[in-house]
C-alpha positions in Angstrom: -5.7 -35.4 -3.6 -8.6 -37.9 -3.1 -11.9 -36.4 -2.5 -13.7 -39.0 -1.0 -12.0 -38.1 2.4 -13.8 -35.2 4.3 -11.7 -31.5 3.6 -10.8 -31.8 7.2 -8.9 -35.0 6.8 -7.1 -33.7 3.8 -6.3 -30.3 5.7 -4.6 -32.5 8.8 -2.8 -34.7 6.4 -1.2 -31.2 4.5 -0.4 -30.1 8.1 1.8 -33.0 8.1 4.4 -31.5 5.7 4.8 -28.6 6.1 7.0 -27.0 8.4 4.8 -23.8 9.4 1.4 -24.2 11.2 -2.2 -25.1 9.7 -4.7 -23.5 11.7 -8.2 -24.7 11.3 -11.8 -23.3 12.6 -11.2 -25.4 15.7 -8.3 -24.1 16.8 -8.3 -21.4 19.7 -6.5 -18.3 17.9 -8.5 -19.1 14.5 -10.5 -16.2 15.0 -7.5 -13.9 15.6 -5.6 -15.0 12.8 -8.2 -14.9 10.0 -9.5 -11.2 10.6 -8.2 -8.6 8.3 -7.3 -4.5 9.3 -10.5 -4.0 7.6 -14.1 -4.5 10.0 -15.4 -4.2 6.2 -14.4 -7.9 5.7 -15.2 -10.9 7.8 -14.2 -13.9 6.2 -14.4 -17.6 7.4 -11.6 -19.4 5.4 -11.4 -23.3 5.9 -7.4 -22.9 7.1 -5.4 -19.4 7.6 -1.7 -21.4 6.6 1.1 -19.4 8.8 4.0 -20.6 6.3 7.3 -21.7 7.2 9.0 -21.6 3.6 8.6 -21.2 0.0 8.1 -24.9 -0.2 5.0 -24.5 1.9 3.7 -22.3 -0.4 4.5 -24.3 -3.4 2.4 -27.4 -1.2 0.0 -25.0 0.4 -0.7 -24.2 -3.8 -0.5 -27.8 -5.2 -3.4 -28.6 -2.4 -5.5 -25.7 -3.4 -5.4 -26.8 -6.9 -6.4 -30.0 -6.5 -9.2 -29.6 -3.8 -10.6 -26.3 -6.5 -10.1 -24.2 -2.9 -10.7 -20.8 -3.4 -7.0 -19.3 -2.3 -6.1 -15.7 -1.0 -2.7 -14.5 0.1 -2.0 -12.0 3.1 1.0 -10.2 4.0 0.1 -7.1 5.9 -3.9 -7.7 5.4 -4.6 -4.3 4.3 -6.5 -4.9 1.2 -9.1 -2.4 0.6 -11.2 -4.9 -1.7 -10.8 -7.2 1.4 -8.3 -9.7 -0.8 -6.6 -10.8 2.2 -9.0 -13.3 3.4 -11.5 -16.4 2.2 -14.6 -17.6 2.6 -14.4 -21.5 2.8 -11.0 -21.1 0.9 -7.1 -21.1 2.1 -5.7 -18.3 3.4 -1.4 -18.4 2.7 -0.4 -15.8 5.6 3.2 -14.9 5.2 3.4 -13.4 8.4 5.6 -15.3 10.0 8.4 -14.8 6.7 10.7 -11.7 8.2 13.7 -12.4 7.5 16.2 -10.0 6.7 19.5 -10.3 5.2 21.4 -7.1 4.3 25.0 -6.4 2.3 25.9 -3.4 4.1 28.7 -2.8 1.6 26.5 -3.2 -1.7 23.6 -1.3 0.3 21.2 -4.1 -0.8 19.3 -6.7 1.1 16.5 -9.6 1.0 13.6 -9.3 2.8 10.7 -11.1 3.6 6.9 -10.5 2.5 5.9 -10.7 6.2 7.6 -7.7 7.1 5.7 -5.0 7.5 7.0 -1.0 6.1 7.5 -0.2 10.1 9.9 -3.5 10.5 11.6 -3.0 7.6 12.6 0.8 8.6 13.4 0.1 12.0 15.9 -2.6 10.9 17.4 0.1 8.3 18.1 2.7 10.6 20.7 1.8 12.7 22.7 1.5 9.6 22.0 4.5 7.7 19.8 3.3 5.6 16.1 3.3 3.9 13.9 1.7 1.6 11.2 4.2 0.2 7.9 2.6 1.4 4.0 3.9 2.1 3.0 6.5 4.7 1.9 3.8 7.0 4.1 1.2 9.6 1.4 -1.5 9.3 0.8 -1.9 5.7 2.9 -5.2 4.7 5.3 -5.2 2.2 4.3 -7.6 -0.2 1.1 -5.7 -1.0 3.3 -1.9 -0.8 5.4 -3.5 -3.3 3.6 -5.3 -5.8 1.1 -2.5 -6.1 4.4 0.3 -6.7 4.5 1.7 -3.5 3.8 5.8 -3.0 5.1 6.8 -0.3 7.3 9.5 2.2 10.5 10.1 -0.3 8.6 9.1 -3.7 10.2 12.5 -5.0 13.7 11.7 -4.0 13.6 8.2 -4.5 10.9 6.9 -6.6 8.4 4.2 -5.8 8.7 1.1 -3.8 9.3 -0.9 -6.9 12.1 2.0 -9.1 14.2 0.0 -5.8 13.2 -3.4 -6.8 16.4 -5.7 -7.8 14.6 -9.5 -7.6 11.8 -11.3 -6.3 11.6 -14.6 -4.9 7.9 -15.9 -6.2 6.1 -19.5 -6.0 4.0 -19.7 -9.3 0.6 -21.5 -9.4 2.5 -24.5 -10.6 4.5 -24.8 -7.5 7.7 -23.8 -9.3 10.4 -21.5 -7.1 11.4 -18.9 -8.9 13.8 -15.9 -8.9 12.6 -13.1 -11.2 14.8 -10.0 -11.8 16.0 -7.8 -14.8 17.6 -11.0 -16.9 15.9 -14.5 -15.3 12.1 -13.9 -16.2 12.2 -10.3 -17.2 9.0 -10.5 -18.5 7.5 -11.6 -15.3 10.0 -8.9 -13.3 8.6 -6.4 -15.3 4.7 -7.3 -14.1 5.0 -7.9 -10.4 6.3 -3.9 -10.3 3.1 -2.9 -10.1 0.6 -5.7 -11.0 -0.1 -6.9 -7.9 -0.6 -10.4 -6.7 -1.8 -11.7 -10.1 1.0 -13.9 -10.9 2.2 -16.1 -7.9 3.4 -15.7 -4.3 6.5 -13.4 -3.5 8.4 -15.0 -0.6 11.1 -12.6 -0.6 12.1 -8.9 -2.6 16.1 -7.8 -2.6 16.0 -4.3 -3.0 18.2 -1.5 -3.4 18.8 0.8 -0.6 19.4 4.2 -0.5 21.7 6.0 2.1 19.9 8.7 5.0 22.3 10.8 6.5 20.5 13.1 7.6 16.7 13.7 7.7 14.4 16.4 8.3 10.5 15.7 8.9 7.1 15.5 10.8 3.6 17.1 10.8 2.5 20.7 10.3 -0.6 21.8 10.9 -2.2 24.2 9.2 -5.6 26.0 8.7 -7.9 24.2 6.7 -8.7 26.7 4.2 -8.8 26.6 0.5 -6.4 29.0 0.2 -3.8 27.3 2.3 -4.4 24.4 0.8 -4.0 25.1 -3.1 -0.7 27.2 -1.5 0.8 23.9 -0.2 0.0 21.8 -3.5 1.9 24.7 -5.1 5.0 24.4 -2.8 5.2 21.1 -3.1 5.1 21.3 -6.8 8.0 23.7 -6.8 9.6 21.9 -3.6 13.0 20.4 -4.4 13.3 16.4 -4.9 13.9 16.0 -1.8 10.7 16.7 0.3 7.9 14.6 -0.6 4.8 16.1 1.5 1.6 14.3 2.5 -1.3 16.7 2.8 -4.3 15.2 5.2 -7.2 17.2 5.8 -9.0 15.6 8.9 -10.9 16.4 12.7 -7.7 17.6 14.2 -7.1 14.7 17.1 -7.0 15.1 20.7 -3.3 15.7 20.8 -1.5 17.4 24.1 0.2 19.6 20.5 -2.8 20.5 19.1 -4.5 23.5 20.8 -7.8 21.8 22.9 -10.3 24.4 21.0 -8.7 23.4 17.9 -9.7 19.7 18.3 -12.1 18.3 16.1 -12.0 21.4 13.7 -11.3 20.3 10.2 -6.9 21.2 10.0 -4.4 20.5 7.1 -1.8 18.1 8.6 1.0 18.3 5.9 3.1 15.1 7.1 6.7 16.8 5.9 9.6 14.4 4.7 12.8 16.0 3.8 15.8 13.5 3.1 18.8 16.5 3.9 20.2 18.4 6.2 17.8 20.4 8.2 19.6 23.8 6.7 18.7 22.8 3.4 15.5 21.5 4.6 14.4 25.1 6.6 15.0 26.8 2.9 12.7 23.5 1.3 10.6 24.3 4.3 9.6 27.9 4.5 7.2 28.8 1.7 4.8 25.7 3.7 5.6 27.9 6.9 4.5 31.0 5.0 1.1 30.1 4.5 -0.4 30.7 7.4 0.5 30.6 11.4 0.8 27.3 12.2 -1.8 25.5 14.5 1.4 23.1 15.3 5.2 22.8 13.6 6.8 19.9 14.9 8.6 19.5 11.3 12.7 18.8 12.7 15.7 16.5 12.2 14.2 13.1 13.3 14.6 9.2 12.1 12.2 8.6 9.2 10.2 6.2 11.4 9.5 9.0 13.5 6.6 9.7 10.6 5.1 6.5 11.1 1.9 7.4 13.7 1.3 4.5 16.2 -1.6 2.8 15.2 -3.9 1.3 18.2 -3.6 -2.4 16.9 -7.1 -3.2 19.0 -8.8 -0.2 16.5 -10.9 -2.6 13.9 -13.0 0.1 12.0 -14.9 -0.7 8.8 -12.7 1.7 6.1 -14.5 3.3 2.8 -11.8 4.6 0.2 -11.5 6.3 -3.2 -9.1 8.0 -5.1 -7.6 9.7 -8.6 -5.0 11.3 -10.1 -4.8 15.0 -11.1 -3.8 17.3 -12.9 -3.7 20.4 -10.4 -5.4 21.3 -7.3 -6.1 25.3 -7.6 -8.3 27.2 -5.4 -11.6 25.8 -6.5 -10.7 22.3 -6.9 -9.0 22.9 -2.9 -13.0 24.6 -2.3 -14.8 21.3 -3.6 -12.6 19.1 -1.4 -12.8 20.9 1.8 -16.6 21.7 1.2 -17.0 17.6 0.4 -15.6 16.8 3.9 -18.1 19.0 5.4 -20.8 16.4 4.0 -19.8 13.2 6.0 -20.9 12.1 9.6 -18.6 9.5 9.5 -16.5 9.8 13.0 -13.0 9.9 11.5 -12.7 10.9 7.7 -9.6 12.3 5.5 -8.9 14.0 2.5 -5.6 13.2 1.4 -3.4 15.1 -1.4 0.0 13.6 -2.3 2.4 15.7 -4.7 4.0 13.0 -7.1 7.0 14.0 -9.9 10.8 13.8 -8.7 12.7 10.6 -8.9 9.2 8.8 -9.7 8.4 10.6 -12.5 11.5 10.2 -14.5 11.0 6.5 -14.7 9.7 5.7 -18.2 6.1 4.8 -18.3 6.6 1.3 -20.1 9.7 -0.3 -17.9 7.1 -1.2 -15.5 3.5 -2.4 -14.6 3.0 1.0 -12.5 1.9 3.1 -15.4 1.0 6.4 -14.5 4.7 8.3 -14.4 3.2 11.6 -16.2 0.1 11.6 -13.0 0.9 14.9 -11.0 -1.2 14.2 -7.9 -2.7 11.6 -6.1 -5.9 12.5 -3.9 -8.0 10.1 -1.7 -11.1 10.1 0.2 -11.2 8.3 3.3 -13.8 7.3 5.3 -13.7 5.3 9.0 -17.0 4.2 10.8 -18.7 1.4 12.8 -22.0 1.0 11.0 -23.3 0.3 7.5 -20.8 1.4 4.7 -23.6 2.0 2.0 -23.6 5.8 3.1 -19.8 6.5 2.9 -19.6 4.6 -0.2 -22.0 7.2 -1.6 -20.0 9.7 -0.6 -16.7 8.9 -1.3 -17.7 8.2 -4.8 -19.6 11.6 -5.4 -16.3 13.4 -3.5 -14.2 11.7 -6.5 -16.5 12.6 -9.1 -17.0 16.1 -7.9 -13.1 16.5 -8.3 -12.7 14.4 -11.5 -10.5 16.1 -14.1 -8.2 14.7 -17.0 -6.3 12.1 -15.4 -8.8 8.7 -15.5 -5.9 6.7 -14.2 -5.9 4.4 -11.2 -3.5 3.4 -8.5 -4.2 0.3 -7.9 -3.2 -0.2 -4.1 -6.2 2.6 -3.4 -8.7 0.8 -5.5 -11.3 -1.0 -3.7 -14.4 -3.1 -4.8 -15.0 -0.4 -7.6 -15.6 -2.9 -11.4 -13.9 -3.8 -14.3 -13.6 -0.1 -15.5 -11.5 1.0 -12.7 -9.0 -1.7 -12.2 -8.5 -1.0 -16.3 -8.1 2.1 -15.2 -4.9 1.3 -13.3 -3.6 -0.9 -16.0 -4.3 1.6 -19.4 -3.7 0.8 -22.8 -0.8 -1.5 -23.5 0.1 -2.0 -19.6 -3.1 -4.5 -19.5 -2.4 -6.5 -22.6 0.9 -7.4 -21.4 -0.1 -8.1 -17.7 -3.1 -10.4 -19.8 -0.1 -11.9 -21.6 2.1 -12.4 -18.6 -0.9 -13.4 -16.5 -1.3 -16.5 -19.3 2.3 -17.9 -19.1 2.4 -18.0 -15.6 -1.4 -18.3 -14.5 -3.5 -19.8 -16.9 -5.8 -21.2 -15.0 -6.2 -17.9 -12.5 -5.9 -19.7 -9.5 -4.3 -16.4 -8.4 -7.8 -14.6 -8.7 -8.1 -12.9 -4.7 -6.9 -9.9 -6.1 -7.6 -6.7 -8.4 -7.7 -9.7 -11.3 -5.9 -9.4 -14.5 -7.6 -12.4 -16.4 -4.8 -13.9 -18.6 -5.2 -13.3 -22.2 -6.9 -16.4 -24.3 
């Protein structure tokens, strides 16, 4: 590319050709397309590229390396380290890449990085099908996937990536590529789990699992220590087929929820149970023994049915942490409800997810996801409109407070937190390999808008 004509000119004469849409500062739904879910992040790239193809990308990639362009990569734009976007830089936004193609008979199918986990479910269903994805219908898949991917039926069916069969990825050469279990094993084995460090994924084909019948939605509980350690402890013994979600949180203004209950700190255990609802009232009924229930509206239902409508006009600035542990007994339940008691933040959540099952019995090296043995996943989640210093304060002091054995990391949950932490998520072996993987395919790390594995010297 010649640099003696203005960035602009260059930018219009890319336009030229490529078959998706360049859209520039000056162009009136610039400012729509270049936000991310996050109000944390407000980034001004120099183009937001809504691509068309994989040969876009591979142009879109060959431009950004020879104008030095700073270059980030959205799919769903849910980045907690605010990845998704650019100052000054190019944006690749793979929105407008859905397409789906399924073999019914094979119970596979390709689908596009644009989709979102919502999309992808809806377009499942009719057929009897699923894809285990996150907990929420907005989060894209690309970043879901390439991350592991935790999520509604990781007990029955593992993480996003145990379904994983090929990926479709442009490499910071411009090459296409296919990657699965024999063409580029090596570089298979990294993108299950290590994120968006080694090119752009255009398209995954996954294997999908069969739903006949399904049993699920929120019940709402006291929030008590004691009801809380109980649930971790049912889940724990649950069967592989209920994964539950535990959120503690202000109960919401729901015509469900009791209107003295709302705003009172509640345990809404988001219940997914992939059987028939008699084996799922026997799965069910130590969570039901607990305590009375503020709210049970846990029956047979579609799996999307767990997906709660998100206001897409809602913009808040988001502060997260998270770890593994070990166990959540009575005075580890104590510390977390007492911690949510310390916030002023309007909306906050303490979340507890029960791991093990299908996801467990993966071995820890056949992937870049390397925390099989981690028992429970817990989060701190704050959502505000003013300055983020506080809640960052706090979520990190929650985390400590609760710290035990496991120093592990997923990295989908980690946000601006160092070097220490993002090693945290690749331990050990995991991150010499990523470093090594990182080298053959990015050794320049013009893929570096991301929890960065630097490639290996």
């Amino acid at each position: 590319m010649d640099k003696r004509f203005p960035l602009e000119d260059q930018i219009e004469m890319l336009a030229s050709a490529l078959r998706g849409r360049v859209v520039t500062p000056g162009s009136p739904d610039y400012d729509g397309l270049r936000i991310v879910a996050l109000a944390n992040f407000d980034k001004t790239p120099a183009a937001v590229i809504r691509v068309a193809t994989a040969a876009d990308i591979a142009a879109v990639i060959n431009f950004a390396r020879a104008t030095d362009l700073e270059l980030a990569v959205r799919s769903g734009g849910h980045s907690v380290g605010g990845f998704s976007g650019s100052n000054g830089g190019l944006v690749i936004d793979l929105r407008d890449l859905t397409g789906i193609d399924i073999d019914h008979a094979g119970r596979t199918g390709w689908f596009g990085t644009g989709l979102n986990a919502g999309a992808v479910t809806a377009a499942l269903e009719p057929h009897g099908l699923i894809l285990p994805l996150g907990d929420s219908g907005t989060v894209g898949l690309g970043g879901i996937t390439l991350g592991g991917g935790i999520g509604y039926l990781v007990r029955k069916h593992g993480l996003t990536i145990d379904s994983l069969l090929a990926a479709e990825i442009v490499t910071a050469d411009g090459d296409i590529l296919v990657a699965d279990a024999e063409h580029h094993s090596d570089l298979f084995w990294a993108l299950r789990g290590g994120g968006g460090n080694f090119g752009v994924v255009t398209r995954f084909r996954f294997r999908l699992h069969a739903l006949p019948s399904f049993v699920g939605g929120p019940l709402i509980l006291p929030a008590t220590p004691e009801v809380l350690a109980g649930f971790v402890a049912a889940a724990e013994a649950a069967p592989d087929e209920l994964t539950a979600i535990v959120n503690l949180m202000p109960a919401p203004p729901l015509p469900f929820i009791p209107p003295h209950v709302h705003g009172q700190l509640v345990l809404m255990g988001m219940m997914a149970h992939a059987g028939d609802a008699e084996a799922a009232a026997r799965a069910l009924a130590p969570f039901r023994a607990l305590a009375p229930a503020i709210a049970d509206l846990v029956g047979p239902a579609p799996l999307s049915s767990l997906y709660i409508p998100e206001d897409p006009n809602l913009r808040p600035a988001v502060t997260t942490r998270a770890l593994y542990m070990d166990t959540v007994g009575l005075a580890d339940a104590r510390t977390l409800i007492e911690h949510l008691g310390r916030t002023d933040a309007p909306m906050f959540i303490g979340q507890v997810r029960v791991l093990g099952g299908a996801a467990a019995r993966v071995p820890v090296g056949d992937t870049a996801y390397a925390h099989r043995r981690s028992r429970i996943l817990v989060g701190l989640l704050a959502m505000y409109g003013g300055p983020t210093e506080p809640h960052e304060r706090w979520a990190s002091a929650g985390i400590a407070a609760l710290r035990q054995h496991d120093a592990g990391a997923y990295v989908n949950f980690v946000s601006n937190e160092g070097p220490e932490r993002l090693r945290a998520a690749y331990p050990g072996p995991t991150w010499d390999r990523l470093r090594q993987v990182k080298a053959k395919y990015d050794p320049e790390n013009l893929f570096r808008l991301n929890q960065n594995i630097p490639p290996a010297a």
